[in-house]
C-alpha positions in Angstrom: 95.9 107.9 107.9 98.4 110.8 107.8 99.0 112.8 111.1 97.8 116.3 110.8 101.1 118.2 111.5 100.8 121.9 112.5 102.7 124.8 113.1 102.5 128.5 114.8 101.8 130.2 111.2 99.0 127.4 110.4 95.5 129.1 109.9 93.7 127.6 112.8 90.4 127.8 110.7 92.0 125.2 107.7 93.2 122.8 110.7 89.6 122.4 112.4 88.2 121.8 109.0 90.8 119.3 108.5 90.4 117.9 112.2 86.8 117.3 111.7 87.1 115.8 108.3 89.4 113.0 109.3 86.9 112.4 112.5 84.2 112.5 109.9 86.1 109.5 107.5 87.8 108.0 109.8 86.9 108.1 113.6 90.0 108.9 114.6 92.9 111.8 114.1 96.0 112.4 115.6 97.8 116.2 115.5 101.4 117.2 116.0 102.5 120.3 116.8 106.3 121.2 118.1 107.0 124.2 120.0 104.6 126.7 121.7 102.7 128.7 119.0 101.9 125.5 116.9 100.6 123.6 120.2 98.3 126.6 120.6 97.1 126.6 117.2 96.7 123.3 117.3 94.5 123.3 120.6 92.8 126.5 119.2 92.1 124.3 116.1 90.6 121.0 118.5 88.5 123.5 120.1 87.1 125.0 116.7 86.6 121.0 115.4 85.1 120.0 118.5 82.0 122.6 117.7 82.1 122.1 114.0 81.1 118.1 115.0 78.8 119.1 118.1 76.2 120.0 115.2 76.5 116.8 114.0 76.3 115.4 117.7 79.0 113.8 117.2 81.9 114.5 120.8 85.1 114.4 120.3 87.9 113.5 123.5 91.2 114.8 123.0 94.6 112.6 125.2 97.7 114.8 124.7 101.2 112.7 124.7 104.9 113.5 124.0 106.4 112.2 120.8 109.9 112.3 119.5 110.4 113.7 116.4 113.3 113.6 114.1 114.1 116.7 111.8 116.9 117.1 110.3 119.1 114.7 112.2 118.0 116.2 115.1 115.2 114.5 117.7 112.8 117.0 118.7 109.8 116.5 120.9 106.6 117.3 120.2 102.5 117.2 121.1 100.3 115.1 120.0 96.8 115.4 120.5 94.8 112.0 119.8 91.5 112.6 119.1 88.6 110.0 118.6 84.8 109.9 119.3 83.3 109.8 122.8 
C-alpha cells in the first residue's frame, strides 16, 4: 500500500476520495504531508473522508506522527496521519 502524499496545491476533494478508497480496500491509509498548507489540506481532506465513510457506517481514527523524509539529499520532516477503522 502506497502512502497518500499531499501537498498545499492538492485538491482536498481528490484526497478524501482517495482517503476513503484505500479505507474502503484496505482498512488502513497512511497520509504525508510536509509543511503547513499541505498538513492542512491533508486534515481538510481526513475530515471530508471521515463523512464520505460515516454513510457507510464505517469510523475512521486518525494518530498524527513525525516522519523524516528525504528529498533531494536533504531530510525533511513531515506529518503523517495514520488512519484505520474504529
Amino acid at each position: 500500500m502506497d502512502i497518500i502524499k499531499v501537498k498545499a496545491n492538492s485538491r482536498t476533494a481528490a484526497v478524501a476520495g482517495a482517503i476513503a478508497g484505500v479505507i474502503r480496500e484496505h482498512k488502513h491509509a497512511e497520509v504525508q504531508a510536509i509543511g503547513a498548507g499541505a498538513v492542512n489540506q491533508a486534515v481538510k481532506a481526513m475530515v471530508l473522508a471521515t463523512g464520505y465513510l460515516k454513510e457507510e457506517g464505517v469510523y475512521i481514527v486518525a494518530v498524527p506522527e513525525f516522519v523524516d523524509v528525504e528529498i533531494d539529499g536533504k531530510v525533511r520532516t513531515a506529518i503523517k496521519l495514520v488512519i484505520d477503522p474504529k
